[in-house]
C-alpha positions in Angstrom: -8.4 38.3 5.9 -9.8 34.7 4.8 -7.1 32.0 4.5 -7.1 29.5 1.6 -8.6 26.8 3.7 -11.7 29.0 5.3 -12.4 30.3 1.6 -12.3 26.8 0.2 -15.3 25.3 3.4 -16.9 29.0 2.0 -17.6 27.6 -1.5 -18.3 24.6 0.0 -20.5 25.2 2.0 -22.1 27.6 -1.1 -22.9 24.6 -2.8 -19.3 25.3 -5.0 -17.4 22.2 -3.8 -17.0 20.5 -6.8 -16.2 23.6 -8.9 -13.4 24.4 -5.7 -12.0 20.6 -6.6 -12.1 20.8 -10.7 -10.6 24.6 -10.3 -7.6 23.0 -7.6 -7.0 20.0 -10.0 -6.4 22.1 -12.6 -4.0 24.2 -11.1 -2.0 20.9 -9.4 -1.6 20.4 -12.9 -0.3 23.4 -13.8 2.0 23.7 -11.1 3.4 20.3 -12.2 4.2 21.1 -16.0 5.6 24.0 -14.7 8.1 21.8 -12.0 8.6 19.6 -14.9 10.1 22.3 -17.1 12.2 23.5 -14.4 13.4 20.0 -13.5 14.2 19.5 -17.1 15.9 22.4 -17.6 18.2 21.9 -14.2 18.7 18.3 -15.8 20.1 19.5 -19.0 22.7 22.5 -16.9 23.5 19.3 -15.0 24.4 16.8 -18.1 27.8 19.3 -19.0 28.8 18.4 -15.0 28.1 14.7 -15.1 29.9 14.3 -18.2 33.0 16.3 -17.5 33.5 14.8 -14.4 32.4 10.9 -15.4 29.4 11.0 -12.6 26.5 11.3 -12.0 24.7 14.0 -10.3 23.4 12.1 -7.4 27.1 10.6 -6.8 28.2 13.9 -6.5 26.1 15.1 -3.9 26.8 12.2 -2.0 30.4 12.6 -2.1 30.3 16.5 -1.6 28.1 16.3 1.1 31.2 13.4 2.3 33.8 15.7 2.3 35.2 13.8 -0.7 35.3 16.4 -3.4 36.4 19.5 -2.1 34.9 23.2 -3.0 35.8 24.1 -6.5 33.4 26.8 -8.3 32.2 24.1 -10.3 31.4 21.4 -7.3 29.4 24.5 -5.2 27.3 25.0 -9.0 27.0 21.8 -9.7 25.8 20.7 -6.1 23.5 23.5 -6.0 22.0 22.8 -9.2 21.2 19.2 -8.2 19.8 20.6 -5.0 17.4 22.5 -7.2 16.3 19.8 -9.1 15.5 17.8 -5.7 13.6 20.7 -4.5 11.4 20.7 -8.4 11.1 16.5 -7.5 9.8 17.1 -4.1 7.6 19.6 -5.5 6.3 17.5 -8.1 6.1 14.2 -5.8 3.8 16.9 -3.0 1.4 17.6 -6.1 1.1 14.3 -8.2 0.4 13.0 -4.2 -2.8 15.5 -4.1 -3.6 15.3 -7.9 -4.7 11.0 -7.1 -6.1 11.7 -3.7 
């Protein structure tokens, strides 16, 4: 079975190349609204944490990841919440990267 990579230097070498890059552009795209709902949804399950507890998100993980908080339902929610929204950022950073190259 062809990987992504020998099927891409296929249509490439077809003649196909700039169809391959318009067709990959558009999906980084969509792959990026779609992290960008996701983020924004984590980000609004996250506001109820941050304002109950009078921090922010990123303070939090610091200080759970310190030791500092403990490991209350909420904390282990709220911490893996945030670590979703860092996954959706890193996503989104890996795409926006290869959308301007």
């Amino acid at each position: 079975m062809a990987t992504v990579q020998e099927r891409i230097k296929a249509m490439e070498r077809a003649g196909a190349g700039i169809l391959v890059d318009q067709t990959l552009k558009k999906l980084v795209g969509f792959q990026l609204q779609k992290y960008q709902r996701q983020a924004e949804a984590v980000q609004g399950q996250l506001a109820p944490f941050e304002e109950q507890y009078g921090m922010s998100s990123e303070d939090c993980y610091r200080r759970f990841l310190a030791g500092e908080l403990g490991d209350s339902a909420d904390l282990i929610e709220w911490v893996g919440l945030y670590e979703n929204l860092l996954l959706f950022q890193d996503r989104m950073e890996t795409l926006q990267a290869a959308a301007e190259a």
